[in-house]
C-alpha positions as CSV (number, residue, x, y, z in Angstrom):
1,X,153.8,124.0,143.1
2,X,150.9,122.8,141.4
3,X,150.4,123.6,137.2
4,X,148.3,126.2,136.7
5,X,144.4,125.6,135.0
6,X,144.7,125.0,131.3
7,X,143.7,128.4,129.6
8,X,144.2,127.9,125.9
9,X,142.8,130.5,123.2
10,X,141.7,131.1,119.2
11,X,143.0,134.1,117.6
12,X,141.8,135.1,114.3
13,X,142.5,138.5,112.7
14,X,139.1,140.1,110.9
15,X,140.4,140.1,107.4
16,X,137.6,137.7,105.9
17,X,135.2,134.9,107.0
18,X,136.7,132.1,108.8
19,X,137.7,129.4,106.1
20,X,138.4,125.4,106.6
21,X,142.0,126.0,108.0
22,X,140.7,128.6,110.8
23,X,137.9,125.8,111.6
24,X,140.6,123.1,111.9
25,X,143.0,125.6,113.6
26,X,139.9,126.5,116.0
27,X,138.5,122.9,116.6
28,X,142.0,121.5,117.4
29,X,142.6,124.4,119.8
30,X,139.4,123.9,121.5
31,X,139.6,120.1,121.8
32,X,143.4,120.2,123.6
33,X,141.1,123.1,126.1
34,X,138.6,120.7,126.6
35,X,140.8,117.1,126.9
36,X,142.5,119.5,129.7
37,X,139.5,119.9,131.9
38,X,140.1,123.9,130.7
39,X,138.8,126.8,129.4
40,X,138.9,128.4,125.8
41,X,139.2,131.6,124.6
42,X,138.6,134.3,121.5
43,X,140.9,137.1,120.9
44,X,139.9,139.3,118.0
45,X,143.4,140.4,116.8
46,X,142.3,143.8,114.9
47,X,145.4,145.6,115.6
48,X,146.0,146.2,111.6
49,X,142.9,148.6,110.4
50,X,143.9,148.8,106.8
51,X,143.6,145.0,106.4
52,X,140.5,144.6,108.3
53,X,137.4,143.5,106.6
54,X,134.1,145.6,107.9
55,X,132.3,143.3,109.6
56,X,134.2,140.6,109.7
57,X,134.8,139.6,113.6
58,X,130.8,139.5,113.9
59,X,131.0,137.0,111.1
60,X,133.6,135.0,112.5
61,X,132.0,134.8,115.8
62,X,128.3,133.8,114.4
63,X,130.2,131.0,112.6
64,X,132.2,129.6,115.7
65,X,128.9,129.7,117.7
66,X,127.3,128.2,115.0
67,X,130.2,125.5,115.2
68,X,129.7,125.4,119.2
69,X,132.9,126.5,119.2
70,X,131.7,128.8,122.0
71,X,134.6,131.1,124.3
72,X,134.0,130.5,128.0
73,X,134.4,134.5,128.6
74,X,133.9,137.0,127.2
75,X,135.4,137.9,123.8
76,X,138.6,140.1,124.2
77,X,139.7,142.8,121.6
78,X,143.2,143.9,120.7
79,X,141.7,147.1,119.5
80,X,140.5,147.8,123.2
81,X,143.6,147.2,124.3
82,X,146.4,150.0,123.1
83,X,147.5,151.1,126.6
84,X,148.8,147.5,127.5
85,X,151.0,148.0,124.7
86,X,152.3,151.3,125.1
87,X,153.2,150.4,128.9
88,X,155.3,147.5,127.7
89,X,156.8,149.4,125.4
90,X,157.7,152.0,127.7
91,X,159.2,149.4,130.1
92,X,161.7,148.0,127.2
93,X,162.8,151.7,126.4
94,X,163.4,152.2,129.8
95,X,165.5,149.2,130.1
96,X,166.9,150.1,126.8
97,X,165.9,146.7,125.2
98,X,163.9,148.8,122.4
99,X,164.8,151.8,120.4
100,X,163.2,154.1,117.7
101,X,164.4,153.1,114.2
102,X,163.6,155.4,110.9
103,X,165.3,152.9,108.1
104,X,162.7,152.3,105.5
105,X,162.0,148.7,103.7
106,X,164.6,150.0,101.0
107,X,167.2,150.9,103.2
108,X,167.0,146.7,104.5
109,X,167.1,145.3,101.2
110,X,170.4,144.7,100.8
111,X,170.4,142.5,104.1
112,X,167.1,140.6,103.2
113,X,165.4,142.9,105.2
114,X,167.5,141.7,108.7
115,X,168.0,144.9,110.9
116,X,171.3,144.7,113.1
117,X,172.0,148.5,112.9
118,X,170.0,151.7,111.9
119,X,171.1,153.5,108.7
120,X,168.9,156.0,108.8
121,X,169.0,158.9,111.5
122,X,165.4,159.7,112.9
123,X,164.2,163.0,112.8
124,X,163.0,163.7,109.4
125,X,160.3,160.5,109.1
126,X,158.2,158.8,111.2
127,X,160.2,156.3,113.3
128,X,159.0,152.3,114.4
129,X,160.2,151.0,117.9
130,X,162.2,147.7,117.1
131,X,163.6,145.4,120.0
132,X,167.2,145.0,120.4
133,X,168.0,141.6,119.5
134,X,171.4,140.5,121.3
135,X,174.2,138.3,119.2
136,X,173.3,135.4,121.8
137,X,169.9,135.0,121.4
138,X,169.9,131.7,120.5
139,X,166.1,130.1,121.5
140,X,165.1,126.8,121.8
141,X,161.7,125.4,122.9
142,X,159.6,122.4,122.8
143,X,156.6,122.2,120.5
144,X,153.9,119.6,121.4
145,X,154.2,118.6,118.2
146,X,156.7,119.7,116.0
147,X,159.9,118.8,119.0
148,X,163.0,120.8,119.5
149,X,163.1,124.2,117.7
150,X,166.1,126.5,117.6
151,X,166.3,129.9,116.6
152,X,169.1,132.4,116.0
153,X,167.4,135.3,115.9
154,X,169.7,137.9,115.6
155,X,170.8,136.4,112.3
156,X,168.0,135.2,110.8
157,X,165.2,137.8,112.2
158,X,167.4,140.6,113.7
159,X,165.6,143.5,115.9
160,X,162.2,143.5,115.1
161,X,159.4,145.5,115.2
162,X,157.2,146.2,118.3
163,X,155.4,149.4,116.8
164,X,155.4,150.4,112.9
165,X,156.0,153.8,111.6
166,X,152.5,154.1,110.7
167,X,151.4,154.0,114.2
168,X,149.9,150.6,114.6
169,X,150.9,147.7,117.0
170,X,153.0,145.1,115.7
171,X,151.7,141.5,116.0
172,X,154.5,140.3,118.5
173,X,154.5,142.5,121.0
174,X,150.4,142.8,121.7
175,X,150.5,139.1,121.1
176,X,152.7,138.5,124.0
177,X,151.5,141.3,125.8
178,X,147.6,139.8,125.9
179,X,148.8,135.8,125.8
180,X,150.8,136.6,129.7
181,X,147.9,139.5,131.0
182,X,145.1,136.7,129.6
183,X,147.1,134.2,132.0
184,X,147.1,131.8,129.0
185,X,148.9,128.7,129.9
186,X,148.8,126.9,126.3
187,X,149.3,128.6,122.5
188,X,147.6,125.6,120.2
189,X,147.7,127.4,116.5
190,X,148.9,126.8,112.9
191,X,152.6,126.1,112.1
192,X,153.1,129.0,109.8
193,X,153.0,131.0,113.3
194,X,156.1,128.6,114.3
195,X,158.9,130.8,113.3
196,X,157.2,133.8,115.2
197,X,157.4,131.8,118.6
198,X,161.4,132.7,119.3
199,X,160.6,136.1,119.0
200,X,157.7,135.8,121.3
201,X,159.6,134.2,123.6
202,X,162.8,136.7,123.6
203,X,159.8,139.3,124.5
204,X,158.3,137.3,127.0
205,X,161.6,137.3,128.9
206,X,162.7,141.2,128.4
207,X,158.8,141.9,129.8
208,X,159.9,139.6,132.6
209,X,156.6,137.3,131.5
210,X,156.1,133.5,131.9
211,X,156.3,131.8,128.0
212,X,152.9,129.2,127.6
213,X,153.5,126.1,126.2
214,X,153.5,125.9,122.2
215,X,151.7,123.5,120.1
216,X,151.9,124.4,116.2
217,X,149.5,122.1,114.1
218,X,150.4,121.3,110.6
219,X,148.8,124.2,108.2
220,X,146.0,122.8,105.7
221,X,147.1,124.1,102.3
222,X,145.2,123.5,98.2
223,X,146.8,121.4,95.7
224,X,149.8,124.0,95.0
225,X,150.8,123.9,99.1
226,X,149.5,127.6,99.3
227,X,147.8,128.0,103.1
228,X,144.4,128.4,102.6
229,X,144.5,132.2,103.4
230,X,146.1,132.9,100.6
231,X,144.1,130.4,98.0
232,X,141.3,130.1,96.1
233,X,140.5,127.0,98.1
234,X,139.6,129.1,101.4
235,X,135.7,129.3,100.6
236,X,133.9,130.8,103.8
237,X,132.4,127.7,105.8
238,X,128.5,127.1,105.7
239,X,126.9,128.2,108.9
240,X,124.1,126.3,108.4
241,X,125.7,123.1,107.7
242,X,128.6,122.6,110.2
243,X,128.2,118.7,110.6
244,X,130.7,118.1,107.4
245,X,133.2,120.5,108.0
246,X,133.8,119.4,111.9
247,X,133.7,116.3,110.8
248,X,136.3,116.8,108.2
249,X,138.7,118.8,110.7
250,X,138.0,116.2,113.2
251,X,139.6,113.6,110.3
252,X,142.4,115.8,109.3
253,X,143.8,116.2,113.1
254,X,144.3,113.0,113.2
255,X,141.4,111.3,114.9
256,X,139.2,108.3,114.3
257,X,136.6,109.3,111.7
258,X,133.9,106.5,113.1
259,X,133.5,108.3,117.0
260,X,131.9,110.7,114.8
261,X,129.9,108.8,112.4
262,X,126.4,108.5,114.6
263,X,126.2,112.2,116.2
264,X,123.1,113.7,114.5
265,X,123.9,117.6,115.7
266,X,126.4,120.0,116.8
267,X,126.0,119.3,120.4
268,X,126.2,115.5,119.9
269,X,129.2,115.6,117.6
270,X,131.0,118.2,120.3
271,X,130.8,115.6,122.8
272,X,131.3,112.5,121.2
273,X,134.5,114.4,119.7
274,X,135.8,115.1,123.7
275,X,135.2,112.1,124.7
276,X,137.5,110.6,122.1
277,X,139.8,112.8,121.4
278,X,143.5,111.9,121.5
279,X,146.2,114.0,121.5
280,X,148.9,111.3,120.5
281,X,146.9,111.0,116.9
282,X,147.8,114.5,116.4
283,X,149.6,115.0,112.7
284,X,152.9,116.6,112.5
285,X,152.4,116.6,108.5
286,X,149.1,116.7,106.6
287,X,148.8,116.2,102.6
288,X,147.1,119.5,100.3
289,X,143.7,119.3,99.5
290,X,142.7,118.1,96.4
291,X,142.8,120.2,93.7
């Protein structure tokens, strides 16, 4: 059988502007989409209302247009999406791969938070839906970047959650759930989502779903190695200016800085950057911005 068309995607959650490390994040995405001869993506993933920012997936999509960073359909929305979830859900409990779970952050301490057995009853809380995670599950996959990665995750993540007690959608499971039902064939993103990926993958294969390659860039981080979400150092990008900042991400993924240096506009700059793009340059490390 032939590969399937390369379908790769950008994911950002609405909890602020998009910053230099989404723009790199996005840009390197975008350019493995296009080297492939294939399309690009957006997902909003607003799946966690208390931590969403109003109006802040409008202002994340006017800056990747600005940016030509442009989706080639149209923009999906995990909020939009609910009864995908709940139906794989449903299918795990029927298999009884998932179960309800009432133990409380407290109640996990004492095992760094690693849940291998419930030590609270339900019925007098509100209960999460966790994934039983099996003693073997051992993973291993290939990163296009980072090589050989192995997992145990029964003893270093333990069953996990697929549904909070609060009522909202866990990031795993409606990641996986909209990754397979997207048809997306390649997951390009930052490498503090590395460590998720075995989990994904254990999903992908209790929902009986195929598991996209994985490509995890090195995460841009300020002088004191904090990611830029979390730093002072993650100033919103300049709409109106986008020629630095491309050029910038362009440097810190690794490529030739001069294929760059003549494009005049965004257009120009997007094309010059496909047309030299080279995945092999691709950093496994970078160093923290200046302080």
């Amino acid at each position: 059988m032939s590969p399937l068309p390369y379908r790769g995607r950008f994911a950002p959650s609405p909890t602020g502007p998009l910053h230099y490390g989404s723009l790199y994040a996005a840009f390197g995405s975008w350019l493995l989409a296009r080297s492939h001869g294939g399309q690009w993506c957006v997902r909003i993933e607003d799946i966690d209302p208390p931590r969403e920012v109003a109006g802040a997936a409008a202002a994340q999509l006017r800056t990747l247009e600005a940016f030509g960073l442009v989706a080639d359909e149209p923009i999906v929305r995990q909020s939009q999406r609910y009864p995908l979830y709940a139906d794989a859900l449903a299918r795990l409990l029927d298999q009884g791969r998932a179960f309800a779970c009432a133990c409380s952050r407290s109640e996990l301490a004492a095992s760094g938070g690693i849940h291998h057995q419930c030590l609270h009853p339900p019925g007098d809380r509100p209960v999460a839906y966790r994934l039983r995670v099996e003693p073997t599950a051992l993973v291993s996959f290939d990163d296009g970047l980072q090589g050989r990665i192995t997992q145990d995750v029964h003893a270093e993540v333990g069953d996990f959650v697929l549904k909070r007690a609060d009522g909202y959608w866990a990031y795993q499971l409606a990641v996986v759930v909209d990754d397979a039902e997207q048809g997306m064939t390649d997951v390009v993103r930052g490498a503090d989502l590395l460590d998720s990926t075995p989990r994904q993958i254990l999903l992908q294969r209790a929902l009986d779903l195929p598991t996209p390659r994985y490509l995890h860039l090195p995460l841009i981080t300020d002088a004191q190695r904090r990611k830029l979400s979390k730093s002072e150092a993650a100033r919103p990008l300049d709409d109106a200016d986008p020629l630095p900042a491309l050029r910038c991400a362009w440097r810190d993924l690794g490529q030739a800085p001069q294929a760059l240096a003549t494009a005049g506009s965004v257009d120009a700059l997007l094309a010059a950057a496909v047309a030299a793009f080279r995945a092999e340059r691709l950093p496994r490390q970078l160093q923290p911005l200046p302080g």
